[in-house]
C-alpha positions in Angstrom: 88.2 301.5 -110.8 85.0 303.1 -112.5 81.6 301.8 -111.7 80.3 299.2 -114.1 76.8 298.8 -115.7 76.4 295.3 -117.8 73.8 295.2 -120.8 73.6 293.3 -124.4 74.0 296.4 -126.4 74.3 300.4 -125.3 73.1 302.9 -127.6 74.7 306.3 -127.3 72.4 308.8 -128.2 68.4 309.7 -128.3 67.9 310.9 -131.5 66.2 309.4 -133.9 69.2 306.8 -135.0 69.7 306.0 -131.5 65.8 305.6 -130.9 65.8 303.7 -133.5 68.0 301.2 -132.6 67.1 301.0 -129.3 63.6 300.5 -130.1 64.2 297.9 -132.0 66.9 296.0 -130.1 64.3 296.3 -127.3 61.8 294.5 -129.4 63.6 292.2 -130.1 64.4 291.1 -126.9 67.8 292.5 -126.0 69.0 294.3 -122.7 69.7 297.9 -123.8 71.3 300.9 -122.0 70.5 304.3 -123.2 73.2 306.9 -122.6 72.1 310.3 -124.1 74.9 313.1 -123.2 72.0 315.9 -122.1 69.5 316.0 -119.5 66.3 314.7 -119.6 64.7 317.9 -120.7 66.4 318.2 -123.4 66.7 314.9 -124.6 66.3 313.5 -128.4 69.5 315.3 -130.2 68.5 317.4 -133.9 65.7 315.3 -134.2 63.5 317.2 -130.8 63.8 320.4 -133.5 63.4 318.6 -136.8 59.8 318.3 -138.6 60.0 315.7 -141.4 60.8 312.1 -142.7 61.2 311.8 -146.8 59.8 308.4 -147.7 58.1 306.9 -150.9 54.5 306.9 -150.7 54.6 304.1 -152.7 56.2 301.4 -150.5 55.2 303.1 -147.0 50.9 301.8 -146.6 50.4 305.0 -144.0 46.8 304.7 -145.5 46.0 301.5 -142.6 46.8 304.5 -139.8 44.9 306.9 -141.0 47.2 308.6 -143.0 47.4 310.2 -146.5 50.5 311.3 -148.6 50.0 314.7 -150.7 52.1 312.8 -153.7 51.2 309.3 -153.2 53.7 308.2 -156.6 56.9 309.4 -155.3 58.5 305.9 -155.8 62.4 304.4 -154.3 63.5 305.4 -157.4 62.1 308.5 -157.3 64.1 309.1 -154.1 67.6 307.3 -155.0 67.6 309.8 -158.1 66.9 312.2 -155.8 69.9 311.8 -153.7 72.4 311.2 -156.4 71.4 314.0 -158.1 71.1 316.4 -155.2 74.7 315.2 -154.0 76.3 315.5 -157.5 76.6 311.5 -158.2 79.0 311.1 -155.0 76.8 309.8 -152.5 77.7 305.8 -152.2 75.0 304.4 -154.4 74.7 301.3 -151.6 74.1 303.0 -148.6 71.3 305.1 -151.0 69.7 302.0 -152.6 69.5 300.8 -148.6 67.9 303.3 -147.7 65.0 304.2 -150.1 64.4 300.2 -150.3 64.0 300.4 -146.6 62.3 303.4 -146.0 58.7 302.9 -146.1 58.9 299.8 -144.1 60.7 301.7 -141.2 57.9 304.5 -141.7 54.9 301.8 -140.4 57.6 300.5 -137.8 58.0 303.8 -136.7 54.3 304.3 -136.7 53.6 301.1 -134.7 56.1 301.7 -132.2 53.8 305.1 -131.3 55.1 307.5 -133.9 52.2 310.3 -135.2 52.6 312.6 -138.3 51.4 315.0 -139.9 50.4 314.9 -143.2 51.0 318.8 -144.1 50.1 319.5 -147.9 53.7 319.7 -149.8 53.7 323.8 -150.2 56.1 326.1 -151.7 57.8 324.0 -154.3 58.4 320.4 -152.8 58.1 317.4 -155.4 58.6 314.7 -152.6 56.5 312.4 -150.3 57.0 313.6 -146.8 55.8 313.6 -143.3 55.6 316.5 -140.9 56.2 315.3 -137.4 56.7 317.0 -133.9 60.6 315.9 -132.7 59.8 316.5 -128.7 56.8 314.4 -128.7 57.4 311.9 -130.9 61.4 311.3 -129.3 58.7 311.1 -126.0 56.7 308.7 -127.7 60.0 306.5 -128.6 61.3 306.8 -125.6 57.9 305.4 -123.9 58.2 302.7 -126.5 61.6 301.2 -125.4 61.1 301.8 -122.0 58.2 299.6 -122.4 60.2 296.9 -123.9 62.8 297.5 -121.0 65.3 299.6 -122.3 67.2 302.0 -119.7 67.9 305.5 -120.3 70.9 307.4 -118.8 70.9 311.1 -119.0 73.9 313.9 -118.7 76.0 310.6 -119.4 78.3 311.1 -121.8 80.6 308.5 -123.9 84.0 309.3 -124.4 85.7 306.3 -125.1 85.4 302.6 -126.5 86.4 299.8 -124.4 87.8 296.5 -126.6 88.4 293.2 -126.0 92.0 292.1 -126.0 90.5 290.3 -129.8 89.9 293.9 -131.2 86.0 293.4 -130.6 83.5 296.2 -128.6 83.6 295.2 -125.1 81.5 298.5 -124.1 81.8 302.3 -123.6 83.5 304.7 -120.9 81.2 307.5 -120.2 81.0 311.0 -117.9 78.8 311.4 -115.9 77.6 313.1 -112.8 79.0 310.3 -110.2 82.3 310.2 -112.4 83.6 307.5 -114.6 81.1 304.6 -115.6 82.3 301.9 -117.8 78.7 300.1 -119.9 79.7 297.0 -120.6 78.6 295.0 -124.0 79.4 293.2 -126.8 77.7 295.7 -129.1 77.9 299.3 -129.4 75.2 301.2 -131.1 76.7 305.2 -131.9 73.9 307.9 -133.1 75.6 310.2 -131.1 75.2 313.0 -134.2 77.7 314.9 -135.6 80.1 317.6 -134.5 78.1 320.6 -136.2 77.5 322.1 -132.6 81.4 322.3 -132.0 82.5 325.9 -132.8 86.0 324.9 -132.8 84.7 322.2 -135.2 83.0 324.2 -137.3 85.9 326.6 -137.5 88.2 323.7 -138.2 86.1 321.8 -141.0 84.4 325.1 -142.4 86.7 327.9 -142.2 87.0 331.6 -140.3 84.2 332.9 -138.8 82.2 329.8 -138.5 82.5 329.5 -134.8 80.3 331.9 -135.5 77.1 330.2 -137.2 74.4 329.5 -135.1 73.3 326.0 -134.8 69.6 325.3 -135.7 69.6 321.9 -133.3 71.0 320.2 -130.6 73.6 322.3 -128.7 74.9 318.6 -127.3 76.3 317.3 -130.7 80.3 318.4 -130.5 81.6 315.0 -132.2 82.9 313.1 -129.4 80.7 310.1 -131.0 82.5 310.0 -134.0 86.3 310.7 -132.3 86.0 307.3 -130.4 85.2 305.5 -133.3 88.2 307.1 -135.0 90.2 306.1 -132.1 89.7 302.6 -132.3 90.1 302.7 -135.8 87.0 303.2 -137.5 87.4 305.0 -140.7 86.9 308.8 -141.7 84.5 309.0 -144.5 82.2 311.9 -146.0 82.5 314.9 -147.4 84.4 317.0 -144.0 83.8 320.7 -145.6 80.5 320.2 -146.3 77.4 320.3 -144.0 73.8 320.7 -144.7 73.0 324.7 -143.8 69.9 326.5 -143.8 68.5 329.3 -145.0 67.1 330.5 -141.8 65.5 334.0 -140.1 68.7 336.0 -138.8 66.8 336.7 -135.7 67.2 332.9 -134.8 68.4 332.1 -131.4 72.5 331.4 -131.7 71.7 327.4 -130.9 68.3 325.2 -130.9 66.7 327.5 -132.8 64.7 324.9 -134.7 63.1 325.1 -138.5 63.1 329.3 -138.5 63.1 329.1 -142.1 61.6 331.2 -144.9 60.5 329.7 -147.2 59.3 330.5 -150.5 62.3 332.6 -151.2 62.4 330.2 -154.8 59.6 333.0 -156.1 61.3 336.1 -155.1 64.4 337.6 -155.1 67.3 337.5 -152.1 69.6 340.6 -152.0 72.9 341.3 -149.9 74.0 344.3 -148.0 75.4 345.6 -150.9 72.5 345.5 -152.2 73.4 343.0 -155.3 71.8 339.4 -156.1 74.5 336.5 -155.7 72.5 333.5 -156.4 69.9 331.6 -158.6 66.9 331.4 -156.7 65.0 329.2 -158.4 67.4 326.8 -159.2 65.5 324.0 -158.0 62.5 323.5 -156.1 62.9 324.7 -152.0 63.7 321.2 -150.7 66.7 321.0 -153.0 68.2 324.0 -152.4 67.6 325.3 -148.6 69.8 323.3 -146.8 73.2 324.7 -149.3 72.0 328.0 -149.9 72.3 329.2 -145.8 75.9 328.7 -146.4 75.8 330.9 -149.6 73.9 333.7 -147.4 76.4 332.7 -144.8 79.2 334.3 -146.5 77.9 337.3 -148.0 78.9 340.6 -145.9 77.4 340.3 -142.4 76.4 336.9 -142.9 72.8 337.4 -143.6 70.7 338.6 -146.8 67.4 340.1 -147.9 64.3 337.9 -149.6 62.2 340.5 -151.3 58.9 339.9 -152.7 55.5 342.3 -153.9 52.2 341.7 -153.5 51.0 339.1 -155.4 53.7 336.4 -153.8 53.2 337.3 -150.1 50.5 334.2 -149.8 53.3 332.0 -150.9 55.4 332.9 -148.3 55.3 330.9 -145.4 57.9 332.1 -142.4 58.7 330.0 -138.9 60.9 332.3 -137.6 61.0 334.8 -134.7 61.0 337.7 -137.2 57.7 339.7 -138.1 57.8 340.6 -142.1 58.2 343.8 -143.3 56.6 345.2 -145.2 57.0 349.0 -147.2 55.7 350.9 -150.2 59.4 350.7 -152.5 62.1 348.3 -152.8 64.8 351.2 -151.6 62.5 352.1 -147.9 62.1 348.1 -147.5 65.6 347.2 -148.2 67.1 350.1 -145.8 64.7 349.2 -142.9 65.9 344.9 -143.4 69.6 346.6 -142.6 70.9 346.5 -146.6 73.7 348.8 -146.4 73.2 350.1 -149.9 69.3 350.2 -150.8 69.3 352.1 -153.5 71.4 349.7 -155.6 68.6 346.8 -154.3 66.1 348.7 -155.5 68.5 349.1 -159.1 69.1 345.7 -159.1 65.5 344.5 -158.7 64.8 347.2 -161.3 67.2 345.5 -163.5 65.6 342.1 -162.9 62.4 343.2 -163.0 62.9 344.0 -166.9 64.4 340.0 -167.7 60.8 339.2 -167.1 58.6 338.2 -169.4 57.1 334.9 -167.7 54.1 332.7 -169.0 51.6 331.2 -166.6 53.6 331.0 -162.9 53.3 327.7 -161.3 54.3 327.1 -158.1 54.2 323.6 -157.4 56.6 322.6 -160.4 59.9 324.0 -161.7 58.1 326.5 -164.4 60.6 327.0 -166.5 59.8 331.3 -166.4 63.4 332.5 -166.3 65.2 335.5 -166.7 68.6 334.9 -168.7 70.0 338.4 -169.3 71.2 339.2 -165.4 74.0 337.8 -163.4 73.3 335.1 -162.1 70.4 334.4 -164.1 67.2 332.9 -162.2 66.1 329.4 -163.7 62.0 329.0 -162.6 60.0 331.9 -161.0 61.3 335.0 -162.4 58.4 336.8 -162.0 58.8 341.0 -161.6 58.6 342.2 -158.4 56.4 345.4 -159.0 53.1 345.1 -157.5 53.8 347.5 -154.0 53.4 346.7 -151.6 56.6 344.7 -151.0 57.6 342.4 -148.1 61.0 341.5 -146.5 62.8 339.4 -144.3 66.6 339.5 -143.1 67.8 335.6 -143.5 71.4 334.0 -142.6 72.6 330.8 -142.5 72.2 327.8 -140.0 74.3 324.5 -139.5 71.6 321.8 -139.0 74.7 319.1 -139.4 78.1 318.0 -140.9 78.8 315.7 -143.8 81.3 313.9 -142.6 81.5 310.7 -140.0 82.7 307.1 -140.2 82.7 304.7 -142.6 79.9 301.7 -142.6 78.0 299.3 -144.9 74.8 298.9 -145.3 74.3 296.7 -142.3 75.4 299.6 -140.4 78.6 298.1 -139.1 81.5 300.5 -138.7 84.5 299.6 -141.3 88.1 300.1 -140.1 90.6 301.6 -142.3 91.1 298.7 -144.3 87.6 298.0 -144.7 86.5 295.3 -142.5 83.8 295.5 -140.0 84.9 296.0 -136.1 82.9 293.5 -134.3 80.1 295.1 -132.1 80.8 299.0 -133.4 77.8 299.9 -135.2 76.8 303.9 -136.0 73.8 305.4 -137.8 72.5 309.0 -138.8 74.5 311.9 -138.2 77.9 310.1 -137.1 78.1 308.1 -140.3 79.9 309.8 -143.5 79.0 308.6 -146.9 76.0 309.9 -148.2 76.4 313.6 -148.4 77.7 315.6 -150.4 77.1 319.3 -151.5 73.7 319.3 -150.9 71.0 316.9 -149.8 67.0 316.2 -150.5 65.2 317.7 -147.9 63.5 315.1 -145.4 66.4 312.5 -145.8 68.1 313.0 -142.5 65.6 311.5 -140.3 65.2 308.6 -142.4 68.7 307.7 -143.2 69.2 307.4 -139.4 66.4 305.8 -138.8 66.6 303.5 -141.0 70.3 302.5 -140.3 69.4 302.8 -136.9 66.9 300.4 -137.2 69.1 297.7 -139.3 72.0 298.3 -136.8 69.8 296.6 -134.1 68.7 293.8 -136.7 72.3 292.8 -137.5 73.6 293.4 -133.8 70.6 290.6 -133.0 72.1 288.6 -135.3 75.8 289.4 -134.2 74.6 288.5 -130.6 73.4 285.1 -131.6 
C-alpha cells in the first residue's frame, strides 16, 4: 500500500491558480498540501515566465500601495467586451462576468498577500489596465505567504490520479514521486495543474503536423495530466481543443521556457515570409489583441518563422525581449536576405507595392489610427505607414505555445461539472486546466487573472464545502 499524507484540501500545482487557492485556503484556516510536479527550482508553472495581470483600474484601489494605473478608466465592462469580442462572442458570458466583477478585488488580495507590480507605461498599442509583474519572485513571494499560514509544499510530486469515495465525492489524489506512490488524502481537491501545451504529442494531437515541433514559451512541466484525471472521473471536456493562445515570439527563442521573447510593435511595420510575400493584417487590432493568434499564423508559413520589417522613423517603437540582436541594413532586399527570406527581392517588391497604398494622416500609436492601405492583399487596417526612410531594421519571429484552450468544464464557483452538468463534490480546477473562456484569440493579460481569480473563489467555496 502507498504512503499516505492527510490534509483538508491539496492543491496540485504552483502557478498562479494554484497559489491562489492555496493562499487563500491557508488564510482561511485550512490544512493545505501543495504538490507541484517540478523541483523546487523551478517551481511556479507559466506564471515563473509570465509578466502581467489585466484588471480594471476602476474597481482595483492599487493607489493605497503605492501604485498607479497608466489607464485608470478601463472599467469591468470595459474588460468583459473585451473578451467576448476578442474570442468571437463564444467565451461563456458567466465565467467572463465572474471574472472582471472579481478582478480588482483579487488584485489588492494579491497585493496584501506580498504580491509587487510594476506599473510599466502601456506602450506599443495596448488600450488596457495592466500590471507588469516578475513570475519567479512574486510565485516566491506566494509561496512565503502560504507557508506562513501553514501550507506544505511537495515538489517533483506529481498527481496522476483521483481517489473517490465509494459516494462519487474527492477523497484525495495519487501522486509520483521520488519515494514512489503517495496517496494525499482530502475531501477537496484544488487542480491548477495548467494545461497540456508542453506535451508534443499533445500539441501534435490537438494542433496538427509539425507541432511537436513548436517551442513552448513556459513551463516545460505542463503535459495535461491535470486535466486527464479529472476526465477520468468524469469531469467534463470543455473549450475550444484546436485552439491555444500562441505568440509571436523571436525565432531564436530557446525550444521551451523561453519566456516573453516577443517583438513587439510589429502592428506599425510590416511582417514578410520566406517567400518573401505579406500573409496577414498587421494592424488589425492593437498588439494585445492580436499577439497571442498571430504566432500561430507565422507558425505555419514555410519554415515556421517570418520577417518584421520596419525604417527609420519606427525603430523607437520597437521594443524586443528576445535573444536576437536587430538588424539592421541600408535596403529592404540586403535586410531581408541576411533575416534568412529565401526570396528577398520579392520582399523588397512587395514592400514596394505597399509602400505606394500609403497615403496616411497623422500616425498615432497609442490608438487604432484608422491610416490603412486598402488596395494590397491582405490589406492593413491602422498603421500603414511607408517603410522608406533607410535605414531599415529586422527581426526573424515564429510562433510560441504559451497554452491550450481547452480543459474541464466548471461554474463560476470553480467547481468541476460532470458530463451531465452537476458539480463533483470536492473537484475544483482553475486557470489553465479549465475550458470555457477561450476561443480564437484572447485579451492580453487575462490569463493570470482568470486563474487567479478562480483560484481564489475555488478556496472560498471549498471553505464553505468543508463546513
Amino acid at each position: 500500500m502507498p504512503e499516505t499524507v492527510t490534509s483538508e484540501v491539496v492543491v496540485v500545482g504552483c502557478g498562479i491558480a494554484g497559489l491562489a487557492a492555496a493562499n487563500r485556503a491557508a488564510e482561511l484556516g485550512l490544512d493545505v498540501s501543495v504538490l507541484e510536479k517540478s523541483p523546487k527550482e523551478h517551481r511556479g508553472g507559466h506564471t515563473r515566465f509570465s509578466e502581467s495581470f489585466r484588471v480594471p483600474s476602476t474597481t482595483a484601489n492599487l493607489e493605497r500601495f503605492g501604485y498607479e494605473f497608466a489607464v485608470p478608466d478601463y472599467t469591468p465592462d470595459d474588460f468583459y467586451d473585451d473578451i467576448m469580442s476578442q474570442t468571437s462572442g463564444r467565451a461563456d458570458p458567466e465565467l467572463a462576468r465572474t471574472l472582471v466583477e472579481e478582478a480588482g478585488e483579487m488584485i489588492e488580495w494579491l497585493t496584501e498577500r506580498g504580491a509587487e507590480w510594476d506599473m510599466e507605461p502601456l506602450n506599443v498599442g495596448y488600450t488596457a489596465a495592466r500590471t507588469f509583474m516578475d513570475g519567479e519572485e512574486n510565485v516566491a513571494a506566494l509561496v512565503e505567504a502560504a507557508e506562513a499560514d501553514g501550507a506544505t509544499f511537495y515538489y517533483r510530486t506529481e498527481a496522476r490520479d483521483l481517489i473517490l469515495d465509494d459516494d462519487g465525492s474527492v477523497a484525495g489524489v495519487r501522486a509520483r514521486t521520488d519515494d514512489g506512490l503517495v496517496e494525499y488524502l482530502a475531501d477537496v481537491v484544488i487542480v491548477g495543474a495548467g494545461g497540456y501545451e508542453s506535451s508534443p504529442e499533445m500539441r501534435t494531437k490537438y494542433y496538427g503536423e509539425n507541432y511537436d515541433a513548436m517551442k513552448v514559451r513556459g513551463s516545460r512541466y505542463n503535459t495535461g495530466e491535470g486535466i486527464e484525471m479529472m476526465l477520468d472521473v468524469g469531469g467534463r471536456a470543455e473549450g475550444q481543443w484546436g485552439g491555444a493562445h500562441m505568440a509571436l515570439i523571436d525565432r531564436e527563442s530557446p525550444e521551451v521556457e523561453g519566456g516573453a521573447n516577443r517583438v513587439d510593435g510589429y502592428q506599425y511595420g510590416v511582417i514578410i515570409n520566406k517567400e518573401g510575400e505579406r500573409f496577414l493584417d498587421e494592424g488589425a487590432d492593437a498588439r494585445a489583441h492580436t499577439y497571442a493568434r498571430f504566432g500561430r499564423e507565422i507558425f505555419e508559413q514555410p519554415g515556421h518563422e517570418a520577417y518584421i520589417v520596419v525604417d527609420a522613423p519606427l525603430r523607437d517603437h520597437m521594443r524586443a525581449t528576445g535573444p536576437s540582436e536587430v538588424t539592421v541594413a541600408d535596403t529592404v532586399e540586403e535586410l531581408l536576405a541576411e533575416l534568412g527570406c529565401d526570396r528577398p527581392e520579392r520582399g523588397a517588391e512587395t514592400i514596394r507595392a505597399f509602400n505606394e497604398q500609403c497615403d496616411p494622416d497623422e500616425f498615432d500609436p497609442d490608438v487604432l489610427d484608422g491610416n490603412e492601405a486598402t488596395g494590397i492583399e491582405p490589406p492593413k487596417s491602422n498603421w500603414a505607414l511607408p517603410l522608406d526612410e533607410p535605414p531599415y531594421y529586422g527581426w526573424a519571429v515564429t510562433g510560441g505555445i504559451t497554452f491550450g484552450f481547452g480543459g474541464v468544464a466548471t461554474d463560476t464557483r470553480a467547481r468541476v461539472l460532470d458530463t451531465i452538468g452537476r458539480p463533483i463534490p470536492g473537484l475544483y480546477a482553475a486557470g489553465n486546466s479549465v475550458g470555457g473562456l477561450f476561443f480564437d484569440n484572447y485579451p492580453g493579460g487575462t490569463g493570470l487573472s482568470n486563474a487567479a481569480v478562480y483560484g481564489k473563489l475555488a478556496a472560498e467555496d471549498a471553505s464553505d464545502y468543508l463546513g
